[in-house]
C-alpha positions as CSV (number, residue, x, y, z in Angstrom):
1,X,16.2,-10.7,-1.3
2,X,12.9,-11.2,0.4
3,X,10.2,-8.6,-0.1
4,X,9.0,-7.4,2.6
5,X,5.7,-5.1,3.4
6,X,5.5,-3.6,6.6
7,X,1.7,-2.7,7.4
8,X,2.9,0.1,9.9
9,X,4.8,1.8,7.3
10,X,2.4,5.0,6.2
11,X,1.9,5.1,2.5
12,X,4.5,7.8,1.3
13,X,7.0,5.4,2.7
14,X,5.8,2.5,1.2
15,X,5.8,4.5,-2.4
16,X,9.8,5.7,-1.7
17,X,11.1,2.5,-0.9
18,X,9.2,-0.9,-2.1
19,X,9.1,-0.3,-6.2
20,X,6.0,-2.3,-7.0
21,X,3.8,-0.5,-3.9
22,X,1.9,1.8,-6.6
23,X,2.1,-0.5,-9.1
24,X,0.2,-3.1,-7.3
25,X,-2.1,-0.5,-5.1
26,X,-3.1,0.1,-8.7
27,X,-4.1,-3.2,-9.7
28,X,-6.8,-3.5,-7.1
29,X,-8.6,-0.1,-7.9
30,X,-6.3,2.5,-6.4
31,X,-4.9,3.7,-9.7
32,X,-5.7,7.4,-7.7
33,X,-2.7,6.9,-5.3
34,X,-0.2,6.5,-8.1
35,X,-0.8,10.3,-8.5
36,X,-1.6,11.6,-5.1
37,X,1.0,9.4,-2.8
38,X,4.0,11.9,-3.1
39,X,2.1,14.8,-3.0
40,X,-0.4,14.5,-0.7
41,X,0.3,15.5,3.2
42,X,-1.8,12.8,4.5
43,X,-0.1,9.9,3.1
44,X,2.6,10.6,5.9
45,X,-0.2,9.6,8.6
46,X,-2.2,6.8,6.8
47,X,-1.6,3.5,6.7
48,X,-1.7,1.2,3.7
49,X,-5.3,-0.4,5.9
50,X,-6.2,3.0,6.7
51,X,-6.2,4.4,3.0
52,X,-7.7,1.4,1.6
53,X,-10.6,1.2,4.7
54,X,-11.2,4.9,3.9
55,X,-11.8,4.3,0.4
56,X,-15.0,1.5,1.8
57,X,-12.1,-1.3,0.6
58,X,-11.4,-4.7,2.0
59,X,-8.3,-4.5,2.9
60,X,-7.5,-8.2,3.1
61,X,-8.1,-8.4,-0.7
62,X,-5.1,-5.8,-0.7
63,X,-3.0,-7.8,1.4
64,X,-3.4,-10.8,-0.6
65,X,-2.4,-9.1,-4.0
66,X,0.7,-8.1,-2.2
67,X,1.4,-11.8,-0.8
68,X,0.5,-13.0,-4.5
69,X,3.2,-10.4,-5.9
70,X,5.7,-12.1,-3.5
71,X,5.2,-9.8,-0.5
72,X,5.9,-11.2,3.3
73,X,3.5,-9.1,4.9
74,X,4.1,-7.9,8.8
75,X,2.0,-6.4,12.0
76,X,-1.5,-7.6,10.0
């Protein structure tokens, strides 16, 4: 089954339903979200692009760990 991440999906979807999202968010420096993602109001509204560009992050280097996990990444 193809993985798939969906760049318009906010952030407390992305942690529901793709298992390796925190995991990988991790990796690259956002070991923060693993704890805050489900509880946190705002991670309904953000973006993966928008968390990671308010965090002064380059998002492409996110978007690459994902496509280096496997990912098929959409609407970049």
């Amino acid at each position: 089954m193809e993985k798939i991440l969906d760049l318009n999906m906010c952030v407390w979807d992305l942690a529901r339903e793709v298992p390796e999202f925190l995991d990988i968010m991790a990796s690259v420096g956002f070991e923060e979200m693993r704890h805050c993602a489900m509880e946190n109001p705002k991670t309904k509204e953000l973006t993966m692009p928008m968390a990671v560009m308010n965090h002064g992050q380059d998002v492409s280097m996110v978007i690459d760990a994902f496509k280096k996990a496997g990912f098929t990444v959409i609407n970049e």
